[in-house]
C-alpha positions as CSV (number, residue, x, y, z in Angstrom):
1,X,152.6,157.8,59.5
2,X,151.5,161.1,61.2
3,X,154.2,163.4,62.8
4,X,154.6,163.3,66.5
5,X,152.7,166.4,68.1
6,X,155.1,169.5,68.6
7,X,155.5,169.9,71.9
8,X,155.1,173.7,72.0
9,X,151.7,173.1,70.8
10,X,150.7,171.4,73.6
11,X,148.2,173.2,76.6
12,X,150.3,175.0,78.8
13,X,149.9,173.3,82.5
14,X,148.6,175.8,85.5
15,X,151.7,175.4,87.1
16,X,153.1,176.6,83.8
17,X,151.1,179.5,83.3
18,X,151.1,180.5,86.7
19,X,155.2,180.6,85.7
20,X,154.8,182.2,82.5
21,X,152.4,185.3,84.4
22,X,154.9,185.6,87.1
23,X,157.9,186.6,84.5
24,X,155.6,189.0,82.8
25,X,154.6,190.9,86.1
26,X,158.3,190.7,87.3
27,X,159.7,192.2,84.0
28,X,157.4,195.4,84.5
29,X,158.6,196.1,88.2
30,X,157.7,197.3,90.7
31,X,154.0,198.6,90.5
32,X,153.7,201.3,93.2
33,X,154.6,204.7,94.7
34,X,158.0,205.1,96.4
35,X,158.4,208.5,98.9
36,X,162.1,209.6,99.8
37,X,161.5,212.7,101.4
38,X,164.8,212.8,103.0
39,X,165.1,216.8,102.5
40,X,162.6,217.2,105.0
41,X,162.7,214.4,107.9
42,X,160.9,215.9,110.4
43,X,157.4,215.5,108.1
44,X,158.0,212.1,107.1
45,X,158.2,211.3,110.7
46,X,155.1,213.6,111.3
47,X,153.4,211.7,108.7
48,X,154.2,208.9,110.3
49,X,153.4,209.8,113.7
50,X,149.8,210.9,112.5
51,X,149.0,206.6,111.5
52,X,149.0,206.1,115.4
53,X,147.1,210.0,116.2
54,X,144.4,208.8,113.5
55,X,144.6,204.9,113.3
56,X,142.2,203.3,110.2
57,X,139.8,200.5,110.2
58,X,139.9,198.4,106.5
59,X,137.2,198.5,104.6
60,X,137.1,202.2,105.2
61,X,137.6,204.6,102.0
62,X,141.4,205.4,103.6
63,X,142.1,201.8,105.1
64,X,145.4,201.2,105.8
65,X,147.2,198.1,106.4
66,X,150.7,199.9,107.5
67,X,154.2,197.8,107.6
68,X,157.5,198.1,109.2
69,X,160.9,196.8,107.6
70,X,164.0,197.0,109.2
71,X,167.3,194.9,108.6
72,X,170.2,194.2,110.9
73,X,173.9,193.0,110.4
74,X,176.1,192.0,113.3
75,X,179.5,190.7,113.5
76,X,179.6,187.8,115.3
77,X,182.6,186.2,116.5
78,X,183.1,182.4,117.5
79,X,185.5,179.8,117.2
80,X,185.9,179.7,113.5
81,X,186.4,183.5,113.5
82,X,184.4,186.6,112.7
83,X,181.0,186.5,110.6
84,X,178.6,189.1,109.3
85,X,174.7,187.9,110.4
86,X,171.8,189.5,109.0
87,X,168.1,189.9,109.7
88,X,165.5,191.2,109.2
89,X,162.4,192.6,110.9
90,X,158.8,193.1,109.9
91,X,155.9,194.7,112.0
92,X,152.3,194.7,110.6
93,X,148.8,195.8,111.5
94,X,148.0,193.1,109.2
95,X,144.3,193.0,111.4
96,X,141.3,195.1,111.2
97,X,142.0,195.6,114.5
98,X,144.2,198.7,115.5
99,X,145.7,197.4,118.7
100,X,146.5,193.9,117.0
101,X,150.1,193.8,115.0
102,X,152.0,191.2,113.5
103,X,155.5,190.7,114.7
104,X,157.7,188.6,112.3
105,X,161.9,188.1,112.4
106,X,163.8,186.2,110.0
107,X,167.7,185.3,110.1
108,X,169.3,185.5,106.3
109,X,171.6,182.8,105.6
110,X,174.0,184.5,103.1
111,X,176.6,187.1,103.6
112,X,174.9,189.9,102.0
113,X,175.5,193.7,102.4
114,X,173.0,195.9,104.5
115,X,171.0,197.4,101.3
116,X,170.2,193.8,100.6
117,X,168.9,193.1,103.9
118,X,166.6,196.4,104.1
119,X,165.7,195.3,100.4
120,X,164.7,191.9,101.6
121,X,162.7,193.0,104.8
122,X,160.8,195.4,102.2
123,X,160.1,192.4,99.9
124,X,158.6,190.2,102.8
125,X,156.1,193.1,103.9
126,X,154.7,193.0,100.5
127,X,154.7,189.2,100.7
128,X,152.9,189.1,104.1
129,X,150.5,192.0,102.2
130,X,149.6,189.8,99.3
131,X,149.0,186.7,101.4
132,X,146.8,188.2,103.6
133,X,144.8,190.7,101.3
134,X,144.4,187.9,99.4
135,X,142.5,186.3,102.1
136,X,139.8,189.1,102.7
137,X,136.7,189.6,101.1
138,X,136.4,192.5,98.9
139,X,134.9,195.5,101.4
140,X,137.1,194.0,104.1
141,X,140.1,194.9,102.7
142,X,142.0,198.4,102.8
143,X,142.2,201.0,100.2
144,X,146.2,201.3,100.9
145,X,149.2,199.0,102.0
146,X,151.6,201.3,103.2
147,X,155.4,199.9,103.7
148,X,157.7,201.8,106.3
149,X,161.6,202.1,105.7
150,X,164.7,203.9,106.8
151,X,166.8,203.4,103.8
152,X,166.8,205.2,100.8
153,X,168.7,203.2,98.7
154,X,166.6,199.7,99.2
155,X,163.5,201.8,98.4
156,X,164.9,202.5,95.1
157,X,166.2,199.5,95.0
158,X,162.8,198.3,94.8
159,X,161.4,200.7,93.1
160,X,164.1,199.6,90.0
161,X,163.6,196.0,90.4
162,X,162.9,194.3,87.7
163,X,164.2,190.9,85.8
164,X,167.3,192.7,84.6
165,X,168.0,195.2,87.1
166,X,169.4,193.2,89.6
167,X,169.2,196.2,92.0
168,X,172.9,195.9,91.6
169,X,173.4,199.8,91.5
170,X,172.4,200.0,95.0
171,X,173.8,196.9,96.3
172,X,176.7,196.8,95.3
173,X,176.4,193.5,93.8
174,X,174.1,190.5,92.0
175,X,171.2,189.0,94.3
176,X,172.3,185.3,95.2
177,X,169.2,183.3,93.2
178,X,167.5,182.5,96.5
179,X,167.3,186.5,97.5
180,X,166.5,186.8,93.7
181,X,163.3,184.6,94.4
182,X,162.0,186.7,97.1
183,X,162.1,190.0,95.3
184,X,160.2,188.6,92.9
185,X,158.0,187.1,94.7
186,X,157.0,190.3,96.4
187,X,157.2,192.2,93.1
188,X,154.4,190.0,92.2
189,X,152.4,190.2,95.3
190,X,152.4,194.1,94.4
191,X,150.6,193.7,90.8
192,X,148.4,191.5,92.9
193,X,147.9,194.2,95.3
194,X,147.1,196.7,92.2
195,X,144.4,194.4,90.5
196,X,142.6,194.1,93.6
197,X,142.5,197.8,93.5
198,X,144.4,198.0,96.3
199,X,147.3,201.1,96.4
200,X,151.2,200.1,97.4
201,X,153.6,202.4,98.6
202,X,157.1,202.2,99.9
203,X,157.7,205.2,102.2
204,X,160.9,206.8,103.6
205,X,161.6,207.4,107.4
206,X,164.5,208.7,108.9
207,X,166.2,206.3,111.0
208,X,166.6,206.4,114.9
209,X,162.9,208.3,115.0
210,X,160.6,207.8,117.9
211,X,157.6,205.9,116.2
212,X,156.3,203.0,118.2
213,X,155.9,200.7,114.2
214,X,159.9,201.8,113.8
215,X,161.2,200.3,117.2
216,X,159.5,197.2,117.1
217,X,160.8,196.4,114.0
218,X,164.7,197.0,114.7
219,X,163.9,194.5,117.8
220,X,162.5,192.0,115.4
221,X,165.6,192.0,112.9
222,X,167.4,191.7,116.3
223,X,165.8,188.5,117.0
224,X,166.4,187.6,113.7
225,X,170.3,187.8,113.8
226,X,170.0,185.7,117.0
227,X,168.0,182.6,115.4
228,X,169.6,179.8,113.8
229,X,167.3,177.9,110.9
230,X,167.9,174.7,109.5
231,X,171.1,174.5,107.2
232,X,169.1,172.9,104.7
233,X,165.3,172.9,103.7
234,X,163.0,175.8,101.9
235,X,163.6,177.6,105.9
236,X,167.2,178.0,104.7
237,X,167.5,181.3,103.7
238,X,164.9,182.9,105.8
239,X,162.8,181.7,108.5
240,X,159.8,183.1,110.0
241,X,160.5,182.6,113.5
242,X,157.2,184.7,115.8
243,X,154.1,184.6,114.8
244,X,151.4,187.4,115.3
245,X,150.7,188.4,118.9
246,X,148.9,190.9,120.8
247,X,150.2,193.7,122.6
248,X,150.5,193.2,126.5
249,X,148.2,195.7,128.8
250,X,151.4,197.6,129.9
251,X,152.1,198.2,126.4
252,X,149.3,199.5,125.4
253,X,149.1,201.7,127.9
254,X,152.6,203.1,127.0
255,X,150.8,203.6,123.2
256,X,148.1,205.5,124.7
257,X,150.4,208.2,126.3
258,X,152.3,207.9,123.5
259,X,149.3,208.7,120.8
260,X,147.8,211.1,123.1
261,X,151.8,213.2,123.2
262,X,151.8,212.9,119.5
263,X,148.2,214.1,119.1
264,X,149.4,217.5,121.0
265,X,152.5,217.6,118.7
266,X,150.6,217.1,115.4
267,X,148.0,219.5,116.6
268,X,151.2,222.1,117.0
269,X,152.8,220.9,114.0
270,X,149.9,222.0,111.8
271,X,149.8,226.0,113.9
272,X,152.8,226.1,112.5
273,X,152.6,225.8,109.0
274,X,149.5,227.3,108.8
């Protein structure tokens, strides 16, 4: 009688070796460039400021598809006593089209500290990135996904991630499993990113600043903290709640004034340090 087969012979599934890639790319980390320029917040909000002065158009040599993520906690207090609520808020040009952004909230259902959230928003940019690069053609797609912050310790967060760090250090505590997934997740959408030759960076910017990408998103993780998702379900944790929209006329009138000030002020900016 022949012996059974050993099972660890056996072809590996798709599913299986989709798994099997996933834990490999997740162990290396984060693959991308993180900028804290903390020491000197009136460039990084310069730099900023110049995305709207100069906006890009993908497929370009310097294409940009430029993210915001910004996360909220709130106490909220009802009958069975006082909660924290988080969200989270991501703005996108995920469009060839300048004046076309994405606005997406979700509501976190976990008690988790504000690092986390920031950590979580950052995560779901890259997501959103990796989904929709994915769905371009190569020459449509841009040279550079560039992913806005305000908080230094989720950018290194990311930028330490990997199957062992827990981003614990900066924290303050273990990912639940769920949030564990979605780190992950966008760690792998970043390799993804890479191989389609595509550059990934995380930036710093201070918070408070007057940049148009930076406001939006602090309302979206607003609207977040106000939603209410299913208690059960894969919309459980997080819940994309808007989708994309265009800009009304009124507001982008209020962008033109606002580009055509922050034209004048890069333009004076660069007397300066000349």
């Amino acid at each position: 009688m022949e012996a059974p087969p050993n099972q660890s012979d056996a072809p590996l599934t798709e599913r299986q070796q989709r798994r099997r890639f996933e834990k490999a790319v997740v162990k290396e980390g984060f693959q991308g460039t993180v900028t804290i320029n903390s020491d000197h917040p009136h460039e990084a909000v310069q730099y900023a400021s110049l995305g709207y002065v100069y906006p890009s158009h993908w497929g370009d040599e310097n294409g940009r598809m430029v993210f915001w993520a910004k996360g909220s906690t709130v106490a909220i207090t009802n009958d069975s006593g006082t909660e924290q609520v988080s969200g989270l808020g991501i703005i996108s040009e995920t469009s060839p089209d300048p004046e076309q952004w994405a606005w997406s909230a979700y509501r976190v259902m976990r008690d988790i500290d504000d690092t986390t959230v920031v950590i979580l928003a950052l995560a779901m940019a890259l997501k959103i990135a990796g989904e929709k690069c994915g769905e371009l053609k190569y020459g449509e797609r841009p040279a550079r996904v560039l992913v806005y912050s305000c908080s230094s310790d989720a950018l290194r967060g990311m930028q330490r991630s990997d199957s062992k760090n827990t981003t614990a250090e900066e924290s303050g505590g273990k990912m639940s499993k769920a949030a564990r997934r979605v780190v992950d997740t966008a760690l792998v959408a970043a390799h993804e990113l890479k191989e389609m030759g595509i550059e990934v960076e995380l930036r710093w910017i201070p918070d408070g600043c007057d940049v148009e990408g930076f406001e939006e998103a602090v309302c979206a993780a607003g609207e977040g903290v106000k939603h209410v998702p299913p208690t059960r379900g894969p919309d459980a944790f997080i819940r994309d709640i808007q989708a994309e929209y265009k800009r009304k006329s009124e507001k982008r009138r209020r962008r033109e004034v606002k580009w055509e000030r922050r034209r004048k002020e890069a333009d004076l900016g660069r007397e300066k340090m000349a």
